[in-house]
C-alpha positions in Angstrom: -3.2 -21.8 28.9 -3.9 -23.3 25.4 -5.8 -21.8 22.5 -8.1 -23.7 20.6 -8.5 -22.6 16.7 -11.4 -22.5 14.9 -11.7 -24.6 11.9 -10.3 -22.5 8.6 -13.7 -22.8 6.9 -15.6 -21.4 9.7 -13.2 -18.7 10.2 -13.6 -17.9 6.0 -17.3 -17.5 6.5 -17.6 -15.5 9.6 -14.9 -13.2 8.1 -16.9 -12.8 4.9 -19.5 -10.9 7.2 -17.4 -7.9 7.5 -17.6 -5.5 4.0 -14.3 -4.2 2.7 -13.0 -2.3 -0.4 -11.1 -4.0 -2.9 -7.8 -2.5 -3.5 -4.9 -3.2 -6.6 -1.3 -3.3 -4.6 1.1 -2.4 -7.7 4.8 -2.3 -7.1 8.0 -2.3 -9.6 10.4 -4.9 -9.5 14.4 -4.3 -9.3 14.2 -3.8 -13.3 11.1 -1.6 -13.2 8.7 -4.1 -13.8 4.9 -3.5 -13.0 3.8 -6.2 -10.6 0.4 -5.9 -9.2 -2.7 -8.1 -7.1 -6.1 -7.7 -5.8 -5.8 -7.2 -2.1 -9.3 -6.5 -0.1 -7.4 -6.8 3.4 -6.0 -3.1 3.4 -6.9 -0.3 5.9 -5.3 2.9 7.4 -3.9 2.9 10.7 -2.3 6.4 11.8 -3.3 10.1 10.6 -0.3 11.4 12.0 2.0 10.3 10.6 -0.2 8.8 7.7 0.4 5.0 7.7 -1.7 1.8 6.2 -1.6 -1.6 6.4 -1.8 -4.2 3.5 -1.7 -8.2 4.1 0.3 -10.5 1.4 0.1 -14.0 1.8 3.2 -15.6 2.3 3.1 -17.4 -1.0 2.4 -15.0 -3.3 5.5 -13.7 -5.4 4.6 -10.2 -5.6 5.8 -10.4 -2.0 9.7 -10.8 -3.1 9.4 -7.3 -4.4 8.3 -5.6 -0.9 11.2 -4.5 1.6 12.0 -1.3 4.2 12.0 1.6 1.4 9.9 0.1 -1.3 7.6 2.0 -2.9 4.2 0.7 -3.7 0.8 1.7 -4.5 -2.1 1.1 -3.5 -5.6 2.0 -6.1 -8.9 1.4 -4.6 -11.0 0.1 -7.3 -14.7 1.7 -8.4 -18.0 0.1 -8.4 -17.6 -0.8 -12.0 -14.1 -2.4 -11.7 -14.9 -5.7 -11.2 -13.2 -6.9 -14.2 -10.1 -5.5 -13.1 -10.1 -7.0 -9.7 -10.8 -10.2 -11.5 -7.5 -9.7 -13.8 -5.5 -9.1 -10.8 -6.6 -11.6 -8.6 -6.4 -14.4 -11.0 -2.5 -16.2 -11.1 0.1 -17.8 -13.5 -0.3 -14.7 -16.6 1.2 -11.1 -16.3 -1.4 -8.9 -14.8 0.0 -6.4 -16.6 0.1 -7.8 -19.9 -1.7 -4.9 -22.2 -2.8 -3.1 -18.9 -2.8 0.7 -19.2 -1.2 2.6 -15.9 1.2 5.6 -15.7 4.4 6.0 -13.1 2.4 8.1 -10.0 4.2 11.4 -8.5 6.5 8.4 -6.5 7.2 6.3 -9.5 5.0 3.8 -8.3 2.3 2.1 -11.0 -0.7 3.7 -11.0 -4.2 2.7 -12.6 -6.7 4.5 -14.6 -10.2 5.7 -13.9 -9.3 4.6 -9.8 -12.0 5.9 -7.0 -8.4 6.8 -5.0 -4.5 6.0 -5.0 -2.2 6.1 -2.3 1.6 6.1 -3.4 3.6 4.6 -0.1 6.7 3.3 1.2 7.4 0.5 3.1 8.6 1.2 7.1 7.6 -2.1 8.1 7.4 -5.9 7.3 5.8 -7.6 10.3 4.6 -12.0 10.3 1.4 -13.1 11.0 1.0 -16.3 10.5 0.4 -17.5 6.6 0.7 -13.6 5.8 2.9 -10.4 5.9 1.2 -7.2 7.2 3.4 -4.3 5.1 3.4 -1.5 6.4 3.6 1.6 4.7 3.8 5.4 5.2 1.3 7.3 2.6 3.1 10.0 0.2 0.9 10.5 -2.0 -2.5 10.3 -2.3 -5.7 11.4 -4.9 -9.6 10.4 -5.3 -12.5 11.7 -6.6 -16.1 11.3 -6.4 -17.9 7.8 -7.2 -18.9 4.7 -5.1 -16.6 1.8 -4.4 -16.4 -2.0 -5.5 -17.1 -4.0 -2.1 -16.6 -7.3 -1.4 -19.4 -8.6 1.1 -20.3 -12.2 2.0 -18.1 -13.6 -0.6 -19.7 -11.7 -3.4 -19.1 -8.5 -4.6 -21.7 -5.9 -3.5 -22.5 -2.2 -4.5 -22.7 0.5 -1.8 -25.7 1.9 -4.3 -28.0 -0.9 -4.8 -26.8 -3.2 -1.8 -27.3 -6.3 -4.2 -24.8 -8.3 -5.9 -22.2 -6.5 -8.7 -22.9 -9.1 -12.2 
């Protein structure tokens, strides 16, 4: 039996349908380098043991920096971080070019003022397609009270209003 596709565009859109949190994936390189992205397709996938799941596209470098036994971090950005997920998803300038962040309890970059962190390690590195779903068992992790930056129908959205973030 054959699949049949549907067209990328169509696909974009429909996907756009589904609200999700906008996350910062930060890693260090092999010198200890702060590397970092916006990266909206992230969600838990066990309680026990703890484990998420973060997509990378294929192309992007910060994926050279991801293997079994890296430590990354993952910082789920606030209602009023647009700005920042806008610094990090933009390419070609270092993202963390005056950006302030401190080593976490794993060594891993963490941000400032973030609604929650979770500091993980890679156990798995799996294809799909024009991506890489990572893997990664959580080791650390903090919050506190606020409401989250959303990304909705290809805007981003507040959780309080329900109308478009300026």
């Amino acid at each position: 039996m054959s699949l049949t596709t549907i067209e990328q565009h169509h696909f974009r859109r429909v996907c756009s349908k589904y609200a999700t949190g906008i996350t910062i994936l930060t890693v260090l390189d092999s010198i200890g380098a702060p590397h970092g992205m916006t990266v909206n397709s992230f969600t838990s996938v066990s309680l026990s043991p703890p484990l998420i799941l973060v997509c990378i596209d294929r192309q992007t470098p910060i994926l050279s920096h991801f293997k079994p036994g890296t430590r990354f971090g993952v910082n789920v950005l606030h209602e009023e971080q647009k700005d920042l997920s806008t610094w990090f998803a933009r390419s070609g300038h270092d993202r963390f070019s005056g950006m302030e962040w401190s080593a976490g309890e794993t060594g891993v970059p963490v941000l400032p003022g973030m609604l929650a962190t979770l500091e993980c390690e890679v156990t798995q590195m799996i294809e799909a397609g024009d991506h890489v779903v990572v893997i990664g068992a959580a080791l650390h992790a903090t919050w506190r009270e606020g409401q989250p930056l959303v990304y909705f129908n290809s805007s981003y959205q507040s959780l309080r209003s329900g109308t478009s973030v300026s």
